[in-house]
C-alpha positions in Angstrom: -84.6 -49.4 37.4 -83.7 -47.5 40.9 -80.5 -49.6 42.4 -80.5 -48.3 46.0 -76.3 -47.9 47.3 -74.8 -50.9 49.2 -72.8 -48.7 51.1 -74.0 -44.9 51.7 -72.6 -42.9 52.1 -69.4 -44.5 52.5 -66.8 -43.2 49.6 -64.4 -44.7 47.8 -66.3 -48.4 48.5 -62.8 -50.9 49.3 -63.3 -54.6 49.0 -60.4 -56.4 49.5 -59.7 -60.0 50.8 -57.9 -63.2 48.9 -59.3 -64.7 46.1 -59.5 -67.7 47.9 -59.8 -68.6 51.0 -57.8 -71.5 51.4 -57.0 -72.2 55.2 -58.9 -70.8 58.1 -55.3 -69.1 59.7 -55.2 -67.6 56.2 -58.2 -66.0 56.5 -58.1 -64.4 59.1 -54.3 -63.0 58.6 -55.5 -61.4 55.6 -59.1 -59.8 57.5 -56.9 -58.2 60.3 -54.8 -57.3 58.2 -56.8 -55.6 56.4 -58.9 -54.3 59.6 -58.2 -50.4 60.1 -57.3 -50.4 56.2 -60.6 -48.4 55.1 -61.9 -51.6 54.2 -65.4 -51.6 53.4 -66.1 -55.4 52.5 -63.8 -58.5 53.3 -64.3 -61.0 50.4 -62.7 -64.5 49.4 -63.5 -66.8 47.2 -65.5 -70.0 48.6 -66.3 -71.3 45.4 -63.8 -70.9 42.5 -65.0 -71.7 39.0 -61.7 -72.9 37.3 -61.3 -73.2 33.3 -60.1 -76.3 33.7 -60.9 -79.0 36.2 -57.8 -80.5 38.8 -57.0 -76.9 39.7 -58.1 -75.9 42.7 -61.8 -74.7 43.0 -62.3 -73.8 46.5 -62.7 -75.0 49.9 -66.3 -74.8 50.1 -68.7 -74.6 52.4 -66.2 -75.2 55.6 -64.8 -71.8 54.4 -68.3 -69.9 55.5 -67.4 -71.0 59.0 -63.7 -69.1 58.8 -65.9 -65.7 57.1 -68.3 -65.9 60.6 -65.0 -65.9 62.3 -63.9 -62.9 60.1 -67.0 -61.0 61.1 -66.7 -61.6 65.0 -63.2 -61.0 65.5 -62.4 -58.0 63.3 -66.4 -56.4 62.8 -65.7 -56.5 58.9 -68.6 -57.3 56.7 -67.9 -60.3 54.3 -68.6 -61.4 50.5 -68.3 -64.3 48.5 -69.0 -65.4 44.9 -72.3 -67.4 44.7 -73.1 -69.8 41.2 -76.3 -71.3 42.0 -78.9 -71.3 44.2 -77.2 -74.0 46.5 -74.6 -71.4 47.6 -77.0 -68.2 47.9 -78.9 -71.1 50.5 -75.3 -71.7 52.3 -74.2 -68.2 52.4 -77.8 -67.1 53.8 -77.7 -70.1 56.2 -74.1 -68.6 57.6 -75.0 -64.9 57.3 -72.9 -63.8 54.5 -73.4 -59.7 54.3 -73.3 -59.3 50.6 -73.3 -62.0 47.8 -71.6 -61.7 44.0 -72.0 -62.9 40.7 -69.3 -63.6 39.3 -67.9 -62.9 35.6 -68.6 -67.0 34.2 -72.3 -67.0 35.7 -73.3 -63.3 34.4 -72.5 -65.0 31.1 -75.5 -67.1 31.3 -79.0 -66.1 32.1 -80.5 -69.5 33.2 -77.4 -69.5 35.9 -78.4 -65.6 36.6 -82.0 -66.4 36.9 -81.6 -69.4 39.2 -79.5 -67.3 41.6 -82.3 -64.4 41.5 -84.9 -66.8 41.9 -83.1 -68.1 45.2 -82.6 -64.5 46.3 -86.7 -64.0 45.9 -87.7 -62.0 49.1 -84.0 -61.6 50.5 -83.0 -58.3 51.4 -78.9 -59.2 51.1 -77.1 -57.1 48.9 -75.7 -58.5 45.0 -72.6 -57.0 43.3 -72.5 -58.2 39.7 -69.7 -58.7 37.8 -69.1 -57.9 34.1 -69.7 -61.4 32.0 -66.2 -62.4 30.6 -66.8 -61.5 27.3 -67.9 -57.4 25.7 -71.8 -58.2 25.9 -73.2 -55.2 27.5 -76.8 -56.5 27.3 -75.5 -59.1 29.4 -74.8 -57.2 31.8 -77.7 -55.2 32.3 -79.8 -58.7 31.6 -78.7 -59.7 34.9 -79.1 -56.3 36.8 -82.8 -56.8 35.5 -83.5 -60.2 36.6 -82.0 -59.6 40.1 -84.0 -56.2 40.1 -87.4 -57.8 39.0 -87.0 -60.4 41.9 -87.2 -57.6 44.0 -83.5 -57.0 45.0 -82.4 -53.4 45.1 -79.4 -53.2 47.3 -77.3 -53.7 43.4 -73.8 -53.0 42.5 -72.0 -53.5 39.3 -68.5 -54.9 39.4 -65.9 -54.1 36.1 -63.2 -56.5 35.9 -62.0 -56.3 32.0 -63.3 -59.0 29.8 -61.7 -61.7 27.8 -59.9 -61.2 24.2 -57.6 -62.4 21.7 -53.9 -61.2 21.2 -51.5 -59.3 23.7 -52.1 -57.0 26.2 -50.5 -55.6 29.5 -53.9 -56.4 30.8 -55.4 -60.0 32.4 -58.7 -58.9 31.2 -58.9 -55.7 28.6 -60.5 -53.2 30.4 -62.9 -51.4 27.6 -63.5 -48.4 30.1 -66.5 -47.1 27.5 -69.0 -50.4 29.0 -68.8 -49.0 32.5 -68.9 -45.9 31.7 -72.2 -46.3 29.2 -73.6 -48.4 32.6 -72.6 -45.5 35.1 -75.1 -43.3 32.2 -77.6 -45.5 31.9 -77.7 -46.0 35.7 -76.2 -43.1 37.3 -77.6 -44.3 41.0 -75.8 -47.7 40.6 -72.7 -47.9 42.1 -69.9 -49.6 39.7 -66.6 -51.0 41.7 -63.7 -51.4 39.7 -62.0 -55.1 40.3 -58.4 -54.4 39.5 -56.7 -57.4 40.3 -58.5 -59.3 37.4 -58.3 -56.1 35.0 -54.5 -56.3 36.1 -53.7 -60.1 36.7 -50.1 -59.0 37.7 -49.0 -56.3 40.7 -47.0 -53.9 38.7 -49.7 -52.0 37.1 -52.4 -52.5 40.0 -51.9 -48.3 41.6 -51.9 -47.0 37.8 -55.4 -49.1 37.1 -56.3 -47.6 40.2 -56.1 -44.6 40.0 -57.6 -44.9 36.5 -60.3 -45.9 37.8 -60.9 -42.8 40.4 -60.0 -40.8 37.9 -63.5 -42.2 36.0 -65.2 -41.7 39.3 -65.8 -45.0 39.8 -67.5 -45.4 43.3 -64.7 -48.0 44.2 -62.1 -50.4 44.4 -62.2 -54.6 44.7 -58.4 -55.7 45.3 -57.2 -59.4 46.1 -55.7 -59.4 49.1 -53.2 -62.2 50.7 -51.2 -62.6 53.5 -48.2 -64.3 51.5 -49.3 -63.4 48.0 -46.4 -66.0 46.2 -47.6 -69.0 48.4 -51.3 -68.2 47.1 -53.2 -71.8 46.1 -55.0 -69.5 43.0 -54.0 -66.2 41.1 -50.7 -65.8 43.2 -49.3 -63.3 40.5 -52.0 -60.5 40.9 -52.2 -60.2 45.3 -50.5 -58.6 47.3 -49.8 -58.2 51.0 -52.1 -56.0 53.1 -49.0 -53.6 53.7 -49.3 -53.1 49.9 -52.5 -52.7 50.1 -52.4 -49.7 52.2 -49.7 -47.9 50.8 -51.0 -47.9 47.5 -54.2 -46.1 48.9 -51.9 -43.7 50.1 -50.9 -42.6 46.7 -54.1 -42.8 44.9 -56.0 -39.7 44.0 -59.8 -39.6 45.0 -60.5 -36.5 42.7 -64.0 -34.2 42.9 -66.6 -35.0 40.1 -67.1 -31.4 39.0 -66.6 -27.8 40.6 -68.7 -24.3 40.6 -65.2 -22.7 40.3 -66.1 -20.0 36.6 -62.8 -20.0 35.6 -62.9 -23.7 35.5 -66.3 -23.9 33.8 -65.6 -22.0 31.1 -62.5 -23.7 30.1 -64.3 -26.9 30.1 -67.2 -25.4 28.1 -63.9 -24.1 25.6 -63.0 -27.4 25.4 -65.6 -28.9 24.6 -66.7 -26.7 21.8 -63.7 -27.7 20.3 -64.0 -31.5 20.7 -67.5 -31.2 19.2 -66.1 -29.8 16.2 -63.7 -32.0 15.9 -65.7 -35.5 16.7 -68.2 -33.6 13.8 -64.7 -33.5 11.8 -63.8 -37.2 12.5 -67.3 -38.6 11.4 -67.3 -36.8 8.2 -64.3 -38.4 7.6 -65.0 -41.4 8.4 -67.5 -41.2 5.8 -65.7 -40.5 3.5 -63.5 -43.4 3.7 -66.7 -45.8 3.8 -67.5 -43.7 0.2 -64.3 -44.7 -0.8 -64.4 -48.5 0.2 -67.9 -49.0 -1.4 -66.1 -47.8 -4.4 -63.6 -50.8 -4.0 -66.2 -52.9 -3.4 -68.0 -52.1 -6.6 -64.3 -52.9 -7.9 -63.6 -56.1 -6.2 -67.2 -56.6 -7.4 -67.0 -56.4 -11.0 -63.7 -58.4 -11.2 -64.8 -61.1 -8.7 -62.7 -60.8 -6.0 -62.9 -61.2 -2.4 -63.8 -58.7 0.1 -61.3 -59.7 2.8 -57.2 -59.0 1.5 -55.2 -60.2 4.2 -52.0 -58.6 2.7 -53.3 -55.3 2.8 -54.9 -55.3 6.7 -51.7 -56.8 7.9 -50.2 -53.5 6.1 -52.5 -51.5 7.2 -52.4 -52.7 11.0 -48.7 -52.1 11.1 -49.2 -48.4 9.5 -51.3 -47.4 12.0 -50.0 -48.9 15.0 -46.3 -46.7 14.4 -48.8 -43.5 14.1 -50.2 -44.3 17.0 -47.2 -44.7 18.4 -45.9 -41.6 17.6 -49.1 -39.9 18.7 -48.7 -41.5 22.1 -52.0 -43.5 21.7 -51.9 -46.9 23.6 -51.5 -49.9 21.3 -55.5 -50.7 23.0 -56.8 -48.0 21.2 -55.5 -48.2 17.9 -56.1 -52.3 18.1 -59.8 -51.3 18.6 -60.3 -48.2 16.3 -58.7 -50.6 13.4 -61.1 -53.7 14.6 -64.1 -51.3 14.3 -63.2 -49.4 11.5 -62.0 -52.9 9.0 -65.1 -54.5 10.3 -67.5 -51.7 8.9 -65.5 -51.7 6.3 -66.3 -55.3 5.3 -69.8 -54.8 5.8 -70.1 -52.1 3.5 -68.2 -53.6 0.8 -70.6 -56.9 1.1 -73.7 -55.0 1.1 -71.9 -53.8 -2.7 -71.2 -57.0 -3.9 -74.1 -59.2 -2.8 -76.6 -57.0 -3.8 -77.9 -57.8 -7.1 -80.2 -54.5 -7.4 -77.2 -51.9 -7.5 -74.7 -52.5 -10.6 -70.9 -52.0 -10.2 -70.8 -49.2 -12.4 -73.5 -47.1 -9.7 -70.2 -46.5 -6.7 -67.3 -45.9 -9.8 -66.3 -42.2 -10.9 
């Protein structure tokens, strides 16, 4: 697949705007706010899919009127989040610049299909968000069913994903999945959508920043006149003042540089992480040796694969390394997920196979 860009060659790509709009006044505060801000896309939420029902879900299709407003008076180009084919026919009826997909309907292909079906012979530019939870196929599934209806004007939207336990984070990030979609596509332009990574203001610059520093082509920020008086996600807005100052102290870094001196400490570098990573996955091998040897244990005295007692140990062992190492609490939650979870599958594939004898893994 060939995305063509949304916005060339416009760099870094700002979309900022409330995540709902709620009143037609409020609209159009937050647009001229936001109006000589760099702002490359206004967006509010018309529609808002709500985890449970009584909250607020959006004003509707009244709110398209306020968005043609938007576009006369302040000459910003406008997006909204579009579910189903019924609102890809409103926002085309009302001239809507560029439509998105949010992270609930990326989730589910027959919701993905209908809107690409809609969108059939269309030439209005899609971003697609990240479905809520880690399913990169997903992801790509619906880049692909847009693409094969013959939309090419494509951009990918990262805004964290769902999981269980604490974090600083609204939504975990799991920077690897746009970064493995930035490879696999490298003419797609991925957007980073802080305010639902971030879900709270504090840590909104740092994300960021983050995010230019993994040259992501851009920025999607929720955007409200009176941020604490907002009718959804009041906690992770902010006023377009805010906005603009924290642009002022972001970064936009180069990708790469012909400087030698710099090349060659790279190329160092990286010599030295290869050796390593080689290193790491002997390692890691070794350890898998070692729990198929338990396994052949656990095996021949008929007990279970999972001990509770000794991951809880475990977990708490590593997480004061990583501590001390000054890894983030992220990292070492995920190294340990993926590590224990291999390590469960190689001690079942001991004991349920009746072929290879506990005494074939003991020394």
């Amino acid at each position: 697949m060939t995305f063509q860009p949304i916005f060339p060659p416009h760099r870094p790509i700002l979309i900022a705007g409330p995540c709902s709009a709620e009143t037609e006044e409020q609209v159009l505060a937050a647009a001229h706010g936001l109006k000589n801000r760099g702002v490359s896309l206004f967006r509010a939420g018309i529609w808002k899919p709500r985890t449970r029902p009584g909250a607020f879900e959006g004003i509707g299709v009244p709110g398209l009127k306020w968005l043609q407003r938007v576009q006369a008076e302040t000459g910003l180009s406008v997006t909204t989040e579009a579910a189903n084919a019924q609102h890809v026919q409103e926002c085309l009826k009302h001239g809507v610049n560029v439509l998105w997909i949010g992270a609930r309907t990326t989730v589910n292909p027959f919701s993905v299909q209908e809107i690409a079906d809609a969108l059939q012979g269309v030439d209005v530019p899609v971003l697609v968000k990240n479905p809520v939870n880690p399913d990169y196929k997903l992801w790509v599934g619906a880049l692909e069913r847009l693409y094969k209806a013959g939309v090419r004007r494509v951009a990918a939207v990262h805004r964290g994903f769902s999981s269980y336990g604490d974090s600083k984070y609204r939504n975990v990030p799991r920077w690897q999945m746009a970064i493995d979609l930035m490879q696999e596509f490298p003419d797609l332009e991925v957007i980073c959508d802080i305010s639902h990574i971030c879900g709270r203001r504090d840590i909104l610059a740092e994300t960021a920043q983050k995010a230019f520093d993994l040259s992501f082509a851009g920025l999607m920020v929720e955007v409200h006149p009176d941020p604490d008086r907002a009718w959804s996600d009041a906690a992770q807005q902010i006023t377009p003042e805010r906005f603009g100052e924290m642009l002022q102290g972001l970064v936009r870094r180069a990708v790469t540089t012909d400087d030698p001196d710099f090349l060659a400490s790279m190329e160092n570098s990286r010599s030295a992480i290869d050796e390593i990573d080689e290193e790491i996955i002997y390692l890691i091998a070794r350890r898998m040796q070692l729990v198929r040897e338990i396994g052949a244990i656990k095996k021949d005295k008929n007990v279970a694969v999972l001990q509770p007692e000794r991951f809880r140990a475990l977990r708490e062992s590593l997480q004061r390394r990583g501590e001390k190492n000054e890894f983030s609490p992220e990292f070492i939650a995920l190294f340990l997920e993926a590590v224990h979870q291999e390590s469960i599958n190689q001690q079942e594939k001991v004991i349920n196979d009746p072929v290879v004898p506990a005494s074939a893994f003991t020394r």
